[in-house]
C-alpha positions as CSV (number, residue, x, y, z in Angstrom):
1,X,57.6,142.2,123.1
2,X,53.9,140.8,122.6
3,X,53.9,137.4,125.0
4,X,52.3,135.7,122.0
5,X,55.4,136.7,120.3
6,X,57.8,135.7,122.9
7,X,55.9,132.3,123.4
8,X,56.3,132.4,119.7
9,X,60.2,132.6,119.6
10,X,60.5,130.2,122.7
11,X,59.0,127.3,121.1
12,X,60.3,128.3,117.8
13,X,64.0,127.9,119.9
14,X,63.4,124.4,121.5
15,X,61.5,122.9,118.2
16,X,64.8,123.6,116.7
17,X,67.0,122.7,120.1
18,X,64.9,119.4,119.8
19,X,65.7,119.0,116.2
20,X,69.5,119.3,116.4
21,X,69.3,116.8,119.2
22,X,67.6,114.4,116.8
23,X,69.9,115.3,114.6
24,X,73.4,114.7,116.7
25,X,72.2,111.4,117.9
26,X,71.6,109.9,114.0
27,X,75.3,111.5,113.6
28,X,76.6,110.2,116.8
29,X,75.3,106.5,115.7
30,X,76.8,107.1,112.2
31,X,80.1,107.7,113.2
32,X,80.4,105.2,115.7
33,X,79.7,102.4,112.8
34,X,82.8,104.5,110.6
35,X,85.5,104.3,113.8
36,X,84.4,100.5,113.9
37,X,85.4,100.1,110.3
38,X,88.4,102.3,110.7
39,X,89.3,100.1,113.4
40,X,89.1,97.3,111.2
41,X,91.1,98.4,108.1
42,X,93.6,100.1,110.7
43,X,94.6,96.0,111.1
44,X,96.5,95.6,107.3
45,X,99.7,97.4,108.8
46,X,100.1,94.1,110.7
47,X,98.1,91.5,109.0
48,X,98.2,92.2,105.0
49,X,94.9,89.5,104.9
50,X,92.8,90.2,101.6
51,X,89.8,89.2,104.3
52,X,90.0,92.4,106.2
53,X,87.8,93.9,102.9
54,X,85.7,91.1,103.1
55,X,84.3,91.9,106.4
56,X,84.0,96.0,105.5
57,X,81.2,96.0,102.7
58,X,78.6,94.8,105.1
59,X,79.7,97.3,107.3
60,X,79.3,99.8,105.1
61,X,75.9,99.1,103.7
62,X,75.0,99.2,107.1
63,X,75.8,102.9,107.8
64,X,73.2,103.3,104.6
65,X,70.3,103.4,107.2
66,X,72.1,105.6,109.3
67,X,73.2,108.1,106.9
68,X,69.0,108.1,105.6
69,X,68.5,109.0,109.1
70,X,70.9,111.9,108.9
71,X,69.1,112.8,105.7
72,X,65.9,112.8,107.3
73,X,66.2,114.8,110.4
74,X,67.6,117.9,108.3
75,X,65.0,120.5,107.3
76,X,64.7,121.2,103.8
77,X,67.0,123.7,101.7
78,X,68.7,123.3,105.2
79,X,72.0,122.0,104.4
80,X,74.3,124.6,104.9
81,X,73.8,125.5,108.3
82,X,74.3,121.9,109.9
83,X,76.7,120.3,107.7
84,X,79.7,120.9,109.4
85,X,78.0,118.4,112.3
86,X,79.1,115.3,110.1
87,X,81.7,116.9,108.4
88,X,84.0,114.7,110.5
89,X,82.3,111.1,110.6
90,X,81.5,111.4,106.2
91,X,84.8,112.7,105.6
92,X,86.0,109.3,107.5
93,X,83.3,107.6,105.4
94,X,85.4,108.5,102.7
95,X,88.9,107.5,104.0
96,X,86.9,104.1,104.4
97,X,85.7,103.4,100.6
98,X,89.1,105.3,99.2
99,X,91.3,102.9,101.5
100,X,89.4,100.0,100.4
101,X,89.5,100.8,96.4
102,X,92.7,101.4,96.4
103,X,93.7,98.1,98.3
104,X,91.5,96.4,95.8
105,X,92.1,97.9,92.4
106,X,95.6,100.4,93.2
107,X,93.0,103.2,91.7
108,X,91.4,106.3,93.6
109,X,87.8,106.7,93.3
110,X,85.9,109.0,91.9
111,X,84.1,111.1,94.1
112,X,80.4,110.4,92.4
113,X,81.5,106.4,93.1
114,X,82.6,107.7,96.4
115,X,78.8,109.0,97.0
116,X,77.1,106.3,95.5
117,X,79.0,103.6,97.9
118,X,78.4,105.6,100.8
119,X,74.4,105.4,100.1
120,X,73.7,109.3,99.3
121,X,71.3,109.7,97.5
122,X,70.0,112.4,94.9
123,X,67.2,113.5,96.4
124,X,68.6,114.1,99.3
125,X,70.3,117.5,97.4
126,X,69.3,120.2,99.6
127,X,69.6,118.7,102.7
128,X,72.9,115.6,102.6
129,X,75.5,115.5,100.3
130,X,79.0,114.6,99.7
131,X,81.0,117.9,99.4
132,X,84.1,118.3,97.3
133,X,86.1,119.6,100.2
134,X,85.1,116.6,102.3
135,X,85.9,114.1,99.8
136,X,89.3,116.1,99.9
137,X,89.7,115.7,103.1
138,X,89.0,111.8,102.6
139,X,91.5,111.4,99.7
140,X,94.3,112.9,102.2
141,X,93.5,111.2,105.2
142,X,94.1,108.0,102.8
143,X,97.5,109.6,101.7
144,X,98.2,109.9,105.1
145,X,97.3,106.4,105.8
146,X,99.6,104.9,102.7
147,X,102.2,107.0,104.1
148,X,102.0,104.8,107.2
149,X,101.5,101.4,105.3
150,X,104.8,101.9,103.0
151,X,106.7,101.3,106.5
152,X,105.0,99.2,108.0
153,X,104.6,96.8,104.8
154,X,108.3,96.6,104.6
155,X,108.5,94.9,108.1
156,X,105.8,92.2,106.6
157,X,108.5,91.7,104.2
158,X,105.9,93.7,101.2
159,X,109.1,95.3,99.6
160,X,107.3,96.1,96.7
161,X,104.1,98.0,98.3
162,X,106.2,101.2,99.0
163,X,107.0,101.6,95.4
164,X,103.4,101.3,94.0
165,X,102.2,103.7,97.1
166,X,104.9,106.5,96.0
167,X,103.9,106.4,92.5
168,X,100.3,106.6,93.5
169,X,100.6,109.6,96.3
170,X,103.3,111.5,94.0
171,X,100.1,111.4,91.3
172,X,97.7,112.6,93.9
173,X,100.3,114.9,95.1
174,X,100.7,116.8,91.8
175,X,96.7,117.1,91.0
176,X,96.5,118.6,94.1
177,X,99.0,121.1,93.6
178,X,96.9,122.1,90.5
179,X,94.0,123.2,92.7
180,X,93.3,126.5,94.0
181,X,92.2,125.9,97.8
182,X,90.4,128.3,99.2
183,X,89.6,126.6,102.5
184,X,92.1,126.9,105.2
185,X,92.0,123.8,107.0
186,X,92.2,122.0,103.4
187,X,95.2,123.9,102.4
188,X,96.9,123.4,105.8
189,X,96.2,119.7,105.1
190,X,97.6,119.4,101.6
191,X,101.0,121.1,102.7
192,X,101.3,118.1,105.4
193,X,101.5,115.7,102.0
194,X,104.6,116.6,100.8
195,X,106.0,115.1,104.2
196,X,104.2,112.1,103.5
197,X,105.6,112.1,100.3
198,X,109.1,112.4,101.7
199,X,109.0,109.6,104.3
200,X,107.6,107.1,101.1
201,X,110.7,108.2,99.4
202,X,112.8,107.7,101.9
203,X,111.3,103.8,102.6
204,X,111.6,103.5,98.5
205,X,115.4,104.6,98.9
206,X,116.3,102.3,101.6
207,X,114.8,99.5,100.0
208,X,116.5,100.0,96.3
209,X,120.3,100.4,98.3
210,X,119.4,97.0,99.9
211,X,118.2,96.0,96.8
212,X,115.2,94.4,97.9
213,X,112.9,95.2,95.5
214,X,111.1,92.6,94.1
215,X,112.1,90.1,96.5
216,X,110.7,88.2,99.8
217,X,111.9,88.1,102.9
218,X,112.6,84.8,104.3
219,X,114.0,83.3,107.5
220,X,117.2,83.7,108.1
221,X,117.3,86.6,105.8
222,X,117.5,90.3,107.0
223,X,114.6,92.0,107.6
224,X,114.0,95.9,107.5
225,X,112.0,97.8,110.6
226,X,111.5,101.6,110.3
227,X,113.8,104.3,111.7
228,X,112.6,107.6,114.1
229,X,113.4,109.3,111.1
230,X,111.1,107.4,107.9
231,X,114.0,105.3,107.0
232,X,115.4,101.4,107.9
233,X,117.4,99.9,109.5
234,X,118.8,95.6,109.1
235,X,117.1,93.7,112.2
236,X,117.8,90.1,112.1
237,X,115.1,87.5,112.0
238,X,116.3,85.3,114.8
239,X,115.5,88.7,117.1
240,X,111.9,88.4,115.8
């Protein structure tokens, strides 16, 4: 090889070594803002506080910045060959703005209003944009995540949350099952709903034998905490 030709590749090689670094810190800084919202909305399985959303919008026009710097340290029409670096953080990103829609309006949202909230921007096309698969991948982590919250809301004495989840995941569960997934990890992922699905009917079962839909728990009244296996068992108050 010509050494004009070597020099050529060699800087060529750490232009685009120097790039990627650039790159992985604007992700790094990205993501750390998405765990510290996670973080925060992780708090309604023990403190059902209509607040918690409050404090997450600011949050999350926050990570616009960040997300513009993503944007701007990819090369054009270079999109496909570093997106799966924030794969992970923007599929979170979307866990974050599904969680708090449906906690505020019982509805899942679109994936365009999915973009749109998390600042992406049109003309960023060829080099940022929200992916079907990873607004998939969102949408189940938040099925996974309402799986958890139709135990847990029944030992806040919410015996009524675990019926409006089921009939929300069994909805989601059945559009899924219309799509043909092509990606593994995806697929492998949308078989681990119907187990989700299961332990929400199982919470939903316990809680119509008892009767307790509907009602509030009290003092003095029995309570319900969750069983190893999805289910519930009667736990007096006084051992509260």
């Amino acid at each position: 090889m010509d050494p004009a030709d070597f020099e050529l590749v060699t800087s060529n090689l750490e232009e685009e070594s120097r790039t990627r670094e650039h790159l992985q810190d604007a992700i790094n800084a990205y993501e750390r803002k998405i765990r510290a919202m996670v973080g925060i909305l992780n708090k309604i399985h023990s403190n059902p506080n209509p607040g918690l959303l409050i404090t997450i919008q600011p949050l999350l026009d926050d990570t616009h910045e960040n997300l513009a710097a993503i944007a701007a340290s990819v090369k054009p029409n270079e999109y496909w060959r570093v997106k799966d670096m924030w794969a992970r953080p923007l599929q979170q990103a979307v866990f974050v703005v599904a969680l708090c829609e449906w906690l505020t309006s019982g509805t899942l949202i679109t994936m365009t209003n999915t973009g749109s909230r998390l600042g992406i921007q049109a003309a960023w096309a060829d080099r940022l944009v929200l992916s079907t698969e990873d607004y998939l991948h969102g949408v189940i982590t938040l099925i996974n995540e309402l799986s958890r919250l139709a135990v847990n809301s029944v030992t806040m004495g919410g015996y009524d949350m675990p019926f409006k989840i089921s009939s929300f995941v069994k909805d989601l569960h059945a559009g899924f099952s219309m799509l043909n997934l092509k990606n593994d990890a995806l697929r492998r992922r949308f078989d681990s709903i119907k187990y989700d699905v299961k332990r929400i009917e199982e919470v939903v079962y316990d809680i119509s034998l008892r009767q307790l839909h509907g009602s509030v728990s009290e003092k003095g009244e029995l309570i319900t905490e969750p069983r190893r296996d999805g289910g519930l068992v009667d736990k007096p108050t006084s051992a509260l």
